[in-house]
C-alpha positions as CSV (number, residue, x, y, z in Angstrom):
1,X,-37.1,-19.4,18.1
2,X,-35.6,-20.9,21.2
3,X,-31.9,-20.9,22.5
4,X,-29.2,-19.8,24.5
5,X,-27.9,-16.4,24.9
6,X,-24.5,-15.3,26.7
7,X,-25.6,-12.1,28.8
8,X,-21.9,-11.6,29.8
9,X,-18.4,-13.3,31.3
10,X,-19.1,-15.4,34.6
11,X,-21.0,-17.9,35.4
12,X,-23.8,-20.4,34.6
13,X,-26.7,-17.7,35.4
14,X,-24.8,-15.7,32.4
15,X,-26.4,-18.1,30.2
16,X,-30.3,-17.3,29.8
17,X,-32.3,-20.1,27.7
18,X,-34.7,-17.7,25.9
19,X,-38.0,-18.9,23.1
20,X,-38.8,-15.2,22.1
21,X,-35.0,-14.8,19.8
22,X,-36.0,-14.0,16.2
23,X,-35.3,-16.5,13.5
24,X,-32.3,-15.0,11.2
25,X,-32.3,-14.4,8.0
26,X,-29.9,-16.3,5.2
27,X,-27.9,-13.4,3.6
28,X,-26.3,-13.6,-0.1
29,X,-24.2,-17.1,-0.2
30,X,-25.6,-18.4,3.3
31,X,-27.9,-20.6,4.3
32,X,-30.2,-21.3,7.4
33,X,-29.6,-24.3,9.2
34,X,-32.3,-26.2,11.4
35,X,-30.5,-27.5,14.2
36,X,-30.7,-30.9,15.2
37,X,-27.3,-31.5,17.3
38,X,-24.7,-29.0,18.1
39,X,-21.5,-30.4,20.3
40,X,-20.1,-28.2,23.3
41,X,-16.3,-27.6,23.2
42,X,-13.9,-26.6,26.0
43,X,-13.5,-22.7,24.6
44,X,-17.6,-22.3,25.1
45,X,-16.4,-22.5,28.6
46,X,-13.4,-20.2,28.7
47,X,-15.1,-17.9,26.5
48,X,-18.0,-17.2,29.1
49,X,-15.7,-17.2,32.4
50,X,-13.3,-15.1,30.2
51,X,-10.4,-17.5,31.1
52,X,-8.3,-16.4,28.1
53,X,-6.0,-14.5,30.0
54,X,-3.7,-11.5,29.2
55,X,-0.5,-10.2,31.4
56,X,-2.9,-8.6,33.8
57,X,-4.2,-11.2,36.4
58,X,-7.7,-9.5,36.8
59,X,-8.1,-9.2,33.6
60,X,-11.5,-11.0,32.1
61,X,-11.4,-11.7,28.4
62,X,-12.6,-13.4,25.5
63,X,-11.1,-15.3,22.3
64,X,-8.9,-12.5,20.6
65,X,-6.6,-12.7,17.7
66,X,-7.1,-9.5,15.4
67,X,-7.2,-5.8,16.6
68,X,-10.8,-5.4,17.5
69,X,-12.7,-7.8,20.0
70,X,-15.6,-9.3,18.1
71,X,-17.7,-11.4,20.7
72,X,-20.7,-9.1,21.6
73,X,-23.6,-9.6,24.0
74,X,-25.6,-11.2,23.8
75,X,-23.7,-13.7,21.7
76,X,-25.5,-17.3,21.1
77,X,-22.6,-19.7,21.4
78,X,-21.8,-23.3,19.9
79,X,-20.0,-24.3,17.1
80,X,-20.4,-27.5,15.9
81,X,-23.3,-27.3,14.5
82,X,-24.9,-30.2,12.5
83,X,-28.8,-29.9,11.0
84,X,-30.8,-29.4,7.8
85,X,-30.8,-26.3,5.3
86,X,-34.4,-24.7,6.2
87,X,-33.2,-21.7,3.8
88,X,-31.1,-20.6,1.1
89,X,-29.8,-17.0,0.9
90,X,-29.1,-15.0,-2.9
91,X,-26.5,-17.1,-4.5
92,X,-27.0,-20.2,-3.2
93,X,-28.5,-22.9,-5.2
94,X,-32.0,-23.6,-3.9
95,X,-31.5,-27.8,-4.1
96,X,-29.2,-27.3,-1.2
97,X,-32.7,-27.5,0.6
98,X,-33.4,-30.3,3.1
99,X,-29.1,-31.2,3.4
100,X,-28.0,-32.6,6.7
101,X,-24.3,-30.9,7.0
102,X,-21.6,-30.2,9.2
103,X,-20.3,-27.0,10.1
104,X,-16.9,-26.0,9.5
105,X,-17.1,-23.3,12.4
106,X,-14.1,-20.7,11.2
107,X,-14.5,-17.5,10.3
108,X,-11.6,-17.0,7.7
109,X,-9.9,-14.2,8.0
110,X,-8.7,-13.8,4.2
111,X,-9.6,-16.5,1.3
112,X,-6.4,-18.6,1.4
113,X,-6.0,-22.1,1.7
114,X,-3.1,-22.6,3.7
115,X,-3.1,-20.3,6.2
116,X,-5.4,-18.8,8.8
117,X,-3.4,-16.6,11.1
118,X,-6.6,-14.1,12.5
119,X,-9.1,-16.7,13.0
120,X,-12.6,-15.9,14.8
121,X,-15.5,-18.7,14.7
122,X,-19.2,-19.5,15.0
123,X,-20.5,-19.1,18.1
124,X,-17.5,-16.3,18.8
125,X,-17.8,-13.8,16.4
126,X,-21.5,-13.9,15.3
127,X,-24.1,-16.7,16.5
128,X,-23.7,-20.3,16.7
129,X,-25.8,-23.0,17.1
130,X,-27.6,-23.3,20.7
131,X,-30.5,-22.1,19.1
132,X,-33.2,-23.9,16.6
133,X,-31.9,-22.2,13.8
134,X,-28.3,-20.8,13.0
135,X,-27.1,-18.7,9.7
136,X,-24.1,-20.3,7.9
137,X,-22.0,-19.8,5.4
138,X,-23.0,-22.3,2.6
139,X,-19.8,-23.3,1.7
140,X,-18.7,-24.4,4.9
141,X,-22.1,-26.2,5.5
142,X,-20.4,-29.8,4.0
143,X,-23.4,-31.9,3.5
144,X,-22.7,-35.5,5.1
145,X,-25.3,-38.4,3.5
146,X,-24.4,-40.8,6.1
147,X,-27.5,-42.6,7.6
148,X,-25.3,-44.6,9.4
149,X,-24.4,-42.1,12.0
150,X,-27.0,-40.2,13.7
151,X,-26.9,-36.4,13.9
152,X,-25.9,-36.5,17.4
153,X,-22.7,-38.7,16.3
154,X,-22.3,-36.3,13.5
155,X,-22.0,-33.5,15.3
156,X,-19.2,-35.0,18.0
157,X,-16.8,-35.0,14.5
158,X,-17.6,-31.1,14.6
159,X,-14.2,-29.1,13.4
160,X,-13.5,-27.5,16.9
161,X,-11.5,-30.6,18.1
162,X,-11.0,-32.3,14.9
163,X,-9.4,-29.4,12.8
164,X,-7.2,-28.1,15.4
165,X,-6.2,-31.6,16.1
166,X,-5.2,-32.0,12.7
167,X,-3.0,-28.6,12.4
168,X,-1.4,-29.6,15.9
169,X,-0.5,-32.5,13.8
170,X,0.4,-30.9,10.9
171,X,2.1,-28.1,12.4
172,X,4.6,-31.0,14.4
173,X,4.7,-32.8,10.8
174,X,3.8,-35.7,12.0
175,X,5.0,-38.7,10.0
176,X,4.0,-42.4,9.8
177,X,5.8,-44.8,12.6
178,X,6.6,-41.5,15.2
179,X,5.2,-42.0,18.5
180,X,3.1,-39.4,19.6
181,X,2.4,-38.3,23.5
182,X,-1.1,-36.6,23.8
183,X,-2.3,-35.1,27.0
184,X,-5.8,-34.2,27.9
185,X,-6.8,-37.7,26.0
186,X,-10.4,-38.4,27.1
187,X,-11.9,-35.1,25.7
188,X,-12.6,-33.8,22.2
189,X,-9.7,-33.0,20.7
190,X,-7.9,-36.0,22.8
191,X,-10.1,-38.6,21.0
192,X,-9.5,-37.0,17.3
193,X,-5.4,-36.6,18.2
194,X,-5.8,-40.4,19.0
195,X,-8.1,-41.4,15.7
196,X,-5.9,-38.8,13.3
197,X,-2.8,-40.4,14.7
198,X,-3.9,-43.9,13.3
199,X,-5.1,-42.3,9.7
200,X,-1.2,-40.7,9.5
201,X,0.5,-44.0,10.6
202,X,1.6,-42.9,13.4
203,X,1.3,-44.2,17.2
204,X,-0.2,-42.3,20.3
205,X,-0.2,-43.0,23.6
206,X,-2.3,-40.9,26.0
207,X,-2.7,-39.5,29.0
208,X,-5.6,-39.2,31.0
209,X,-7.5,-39.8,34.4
210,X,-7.9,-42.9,35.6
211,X,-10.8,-45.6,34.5
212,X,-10.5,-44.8,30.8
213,X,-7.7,-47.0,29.5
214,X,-10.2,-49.7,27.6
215,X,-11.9,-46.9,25.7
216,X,-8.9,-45.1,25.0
217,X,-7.3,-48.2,23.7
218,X,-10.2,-48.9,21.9
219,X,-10.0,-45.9,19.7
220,X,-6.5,-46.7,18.7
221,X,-4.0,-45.5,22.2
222,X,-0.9,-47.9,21.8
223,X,-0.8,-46.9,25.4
224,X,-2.7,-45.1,28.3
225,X,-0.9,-43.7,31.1
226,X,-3.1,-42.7,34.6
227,X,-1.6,-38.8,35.4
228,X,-2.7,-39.3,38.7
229,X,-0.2,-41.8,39.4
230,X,3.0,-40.2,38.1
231,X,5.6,-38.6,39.9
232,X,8.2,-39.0,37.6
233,X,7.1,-38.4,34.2
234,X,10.1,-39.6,31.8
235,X,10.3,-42.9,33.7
236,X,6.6,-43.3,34.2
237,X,6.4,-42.9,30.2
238,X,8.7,-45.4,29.2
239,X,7.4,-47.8,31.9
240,X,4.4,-47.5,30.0
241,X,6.0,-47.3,26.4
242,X,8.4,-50.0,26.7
243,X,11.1,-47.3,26.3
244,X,10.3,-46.1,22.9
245,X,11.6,-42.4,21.8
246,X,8.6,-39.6,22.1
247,X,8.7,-38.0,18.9
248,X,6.6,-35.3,19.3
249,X,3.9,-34.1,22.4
250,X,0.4,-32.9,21.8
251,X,-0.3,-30.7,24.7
252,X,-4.1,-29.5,25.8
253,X,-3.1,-28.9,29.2
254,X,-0.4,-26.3,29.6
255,X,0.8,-25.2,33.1
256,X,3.2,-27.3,35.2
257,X,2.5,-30.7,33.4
258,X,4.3,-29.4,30.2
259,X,8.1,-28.5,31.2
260,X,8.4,-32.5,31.8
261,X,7.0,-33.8,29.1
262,X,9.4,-31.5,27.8
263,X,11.9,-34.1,29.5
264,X,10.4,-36.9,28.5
265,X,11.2,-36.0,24.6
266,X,14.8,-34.8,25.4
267,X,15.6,-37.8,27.8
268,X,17.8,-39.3,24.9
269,X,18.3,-37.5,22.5
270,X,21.4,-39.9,21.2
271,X,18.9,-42.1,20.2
272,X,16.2,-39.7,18.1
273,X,15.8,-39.2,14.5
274,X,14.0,-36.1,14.3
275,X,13.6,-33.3,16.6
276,X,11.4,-33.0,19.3
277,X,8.5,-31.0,18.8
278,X,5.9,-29.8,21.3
279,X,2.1,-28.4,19.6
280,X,0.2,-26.7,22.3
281,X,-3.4,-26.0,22.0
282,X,-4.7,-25.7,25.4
283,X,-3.9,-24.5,29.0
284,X,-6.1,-26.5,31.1
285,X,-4.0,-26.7,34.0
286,X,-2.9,-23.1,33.9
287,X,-2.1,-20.9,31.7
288,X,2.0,-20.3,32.5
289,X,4.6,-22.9,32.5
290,X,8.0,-22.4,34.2
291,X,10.6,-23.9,31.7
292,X,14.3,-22.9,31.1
293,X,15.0,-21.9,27.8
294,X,18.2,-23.7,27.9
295,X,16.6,-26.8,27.6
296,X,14.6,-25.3,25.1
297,X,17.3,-24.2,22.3
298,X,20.1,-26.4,23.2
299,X,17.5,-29.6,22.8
300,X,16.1,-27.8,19.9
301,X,12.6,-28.5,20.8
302,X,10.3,-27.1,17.9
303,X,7.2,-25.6,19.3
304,X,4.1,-25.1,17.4
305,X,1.3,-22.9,19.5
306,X,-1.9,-23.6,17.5
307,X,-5.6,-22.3,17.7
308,X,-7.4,-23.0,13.9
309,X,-6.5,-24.7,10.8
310,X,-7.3,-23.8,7.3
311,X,-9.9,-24.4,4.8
312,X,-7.8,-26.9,3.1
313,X,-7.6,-29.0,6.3
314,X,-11.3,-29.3,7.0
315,X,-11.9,-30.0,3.1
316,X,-10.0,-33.4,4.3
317,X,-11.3,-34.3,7.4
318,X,-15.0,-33.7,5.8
319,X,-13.6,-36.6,3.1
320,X,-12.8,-38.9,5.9
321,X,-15.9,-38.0,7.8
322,X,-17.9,-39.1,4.6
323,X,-15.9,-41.9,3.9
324,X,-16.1,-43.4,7.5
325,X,-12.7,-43.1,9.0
326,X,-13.0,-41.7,12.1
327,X,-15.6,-42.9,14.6
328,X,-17.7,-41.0,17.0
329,X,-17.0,-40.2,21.0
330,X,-20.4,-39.2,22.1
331,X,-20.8,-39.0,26.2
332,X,-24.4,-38.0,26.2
333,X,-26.9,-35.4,25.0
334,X,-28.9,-33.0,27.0
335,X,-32.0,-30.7,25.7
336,X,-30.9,-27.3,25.4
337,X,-33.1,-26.1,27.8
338,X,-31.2,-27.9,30.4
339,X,-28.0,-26.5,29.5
340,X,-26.6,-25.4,33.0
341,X,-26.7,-29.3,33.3
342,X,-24.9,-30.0,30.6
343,X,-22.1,-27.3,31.6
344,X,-21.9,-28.7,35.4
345,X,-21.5,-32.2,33.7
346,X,-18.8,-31.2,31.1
347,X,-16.9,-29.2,33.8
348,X,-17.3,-32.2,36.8
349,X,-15.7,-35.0,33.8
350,X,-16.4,-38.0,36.0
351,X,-15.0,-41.0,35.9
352,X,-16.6,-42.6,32.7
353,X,-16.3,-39.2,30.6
354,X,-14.8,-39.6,27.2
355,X,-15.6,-37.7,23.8
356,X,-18.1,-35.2,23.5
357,X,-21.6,-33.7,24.9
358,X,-24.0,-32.8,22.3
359,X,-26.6,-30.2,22.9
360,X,-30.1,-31.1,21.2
361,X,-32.9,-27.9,20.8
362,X,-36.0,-29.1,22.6
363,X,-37.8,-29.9,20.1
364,X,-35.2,-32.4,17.8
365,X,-35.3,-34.0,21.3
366,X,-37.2,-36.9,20.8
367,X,-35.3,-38.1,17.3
368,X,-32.4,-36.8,18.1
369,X,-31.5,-36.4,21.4
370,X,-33.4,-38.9,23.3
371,X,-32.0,-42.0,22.0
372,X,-28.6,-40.9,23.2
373,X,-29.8,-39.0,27.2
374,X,-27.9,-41.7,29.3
375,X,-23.8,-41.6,30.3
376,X,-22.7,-44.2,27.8
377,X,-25.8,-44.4,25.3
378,X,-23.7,-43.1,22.3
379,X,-20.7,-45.0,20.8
């Protein structure tokens, strides 16, 4: 079969696009997926530059949580994988054949519901889906019978972005009529904080480059706020806010932005009703923040650091998926042959870049990724 192996941490010639990779095999409870549409996510990125950093400043690494690494080269990445069971392993019932599903990407480090403290994932600790066929567990293979929304779309609702912006919600216990601040607001996990916000009854605004306030607001922002612009962050947000409290921050970029939003929640704190919580679940802008820890305690800002949510979390979001609540933020797709393209284009993020890049194998490429090839031509 064709895909995309990871020879190693750097840069783009680390990723080889190969058509002589043997097909897997389904084992006992799994099945093999046929890949039509497979959306790229920010930690594809950091996991092949090795940009998830340790005390050590030369120190390259990968995705880590338990005591052993498990990413191994050469590793074939991607985990939101959408297709059709080609296969079924022992186990698995054999109608399951021909189902268009979504991925839930986790690999679950014990069997309960409401907790997943040593997470790994699809595409990290075995292979993933930038390849023509993928091995799955078939639990976590949720069939979706929408023909409403083409695979593509499908796979831009992948549980990379929309699972851990539900536990950063969850984790913050986000109720109905807070206001929520959400950095980083144009990408992946931006555009489901922003939709997840509405389904809770709550009310983001978001932050963001400049040229993508009508689609943000679009998707449900109360607000948008340009970053470029602001100098004076508590100010700037209730400029934009009409003065309303922040009840909570939702943080994807780390490094200097976050000590003031910090301020931004603790600004009044006469006039709040709950505490202030921060959930951080990226470092875009750098991966350490000055901030005193006097601000921290005698505020007493909650802070939730999150990376993966549990099974019972992406049981619901699969139940919304089907039922049509959250909408699609496709940018384009590319082949996956032409996936140094697609990398420079999600790293450059130009001007009209919102939601997510889907990667279609070569030959889905007419049905699946063809109709969607131009900046703009998804929904």
């Amino acid at each position: 079969m064709a895909g995309v192996l990871l020879k190693g941490h750097g840069g783009l010639d680390r990723l080889e696009y190969r058509t002589d990779i043997p097909v897997p095999m389904p084992g006992e409870g799994e099945v093999l997926v046929r890949v039509t549409a497979t959306a790229k996510n920010n930690t594809d990125r950091k996991v092949r530059e090795g940009l998830y950093s340790t005390e050590r400043d030369d120190h390259v690494t990968s995705f880590q949580l338990g005591e052993e690494p498990t990413l191994r080269f050469p590793r074939i990445q991607g985990a939101d994988v959408v297709g059709r069971v080609a296969a079924t392993g022992a186990g698995v019932d054999s109608a399951r054949m021909g189902d268009r599903g979504l991925l839930d990407f986790n690999i679950y480090a014990d069997a309960r519901e409401h907790l997943n403290l040593v997470p790994d994932y699809v595409g990290h600790g075995r292979d993933g889906g930038f390849a023509d066929y993928v091995v799955v567990p078939s639990a976590q293979f949720h069939t979706i019978a929408r023909p409403d929304l083409a695979d593509a779309e499908l796979a831009t609702l992948g549980m990379c972005s929309y699972q851990t912006a539900f536990r950063m919600l969850n984790a913050a216990r986000i109720a109905a009529g807070e206001h929520v601040l959400v950095t980083g607001a144009s990408g992946g996990v931006g555009t489901a904080l922003i939709q997840l916000c509405r389904l809770l009854g709550a009310v983001p605004h978001a932050v963001s480059s400049p040229g993508k306030d009508e689609a943000l607001v679009a998707l449900g922002a109360e607000t948008v706020i340009d970053r470029s612009r602001v100098t004076d962050w508590p100010k700037a947000v209730d400029k934009a806010t009409g003065g309303v409290v922040i009840d909570a921050v939702m943080d994807l970029v780390g490094g200097a932005l976050t000590n003031p939003l910090v301020d931004v929640m603790t600004r009044r704190m006469s006039a709040r009703t709950s505490y202030p919580r921060l959930s951080i679940a990226g470092a875009s802008a750098g991966n350490v923040t000055e901030i005193l820890w006097t601000k921290i305690y005698l505020n007493q800002v909650q802070i939730f650091g999150v990376s993966h949510g549990t099974r019972a979390e992406a049981d619901r979001l699969v139940g919304w998926i089907r039922a049509g609540a959250l909408q699609p933020v496709l940018h384009r797709t590319f082949r996956l042959s032409d996936i140094h393209a697609a990398e420079r284009c999600f790293m450059d993020r130009d001007s009209d870049f919102i939601g997510k890049i889907v990667l279609v194998p070569d030959g889905e490429w007419q049905q699946h990724g063809a109709p969607f090839a131009d900046t703009g031509g998804g929904r």
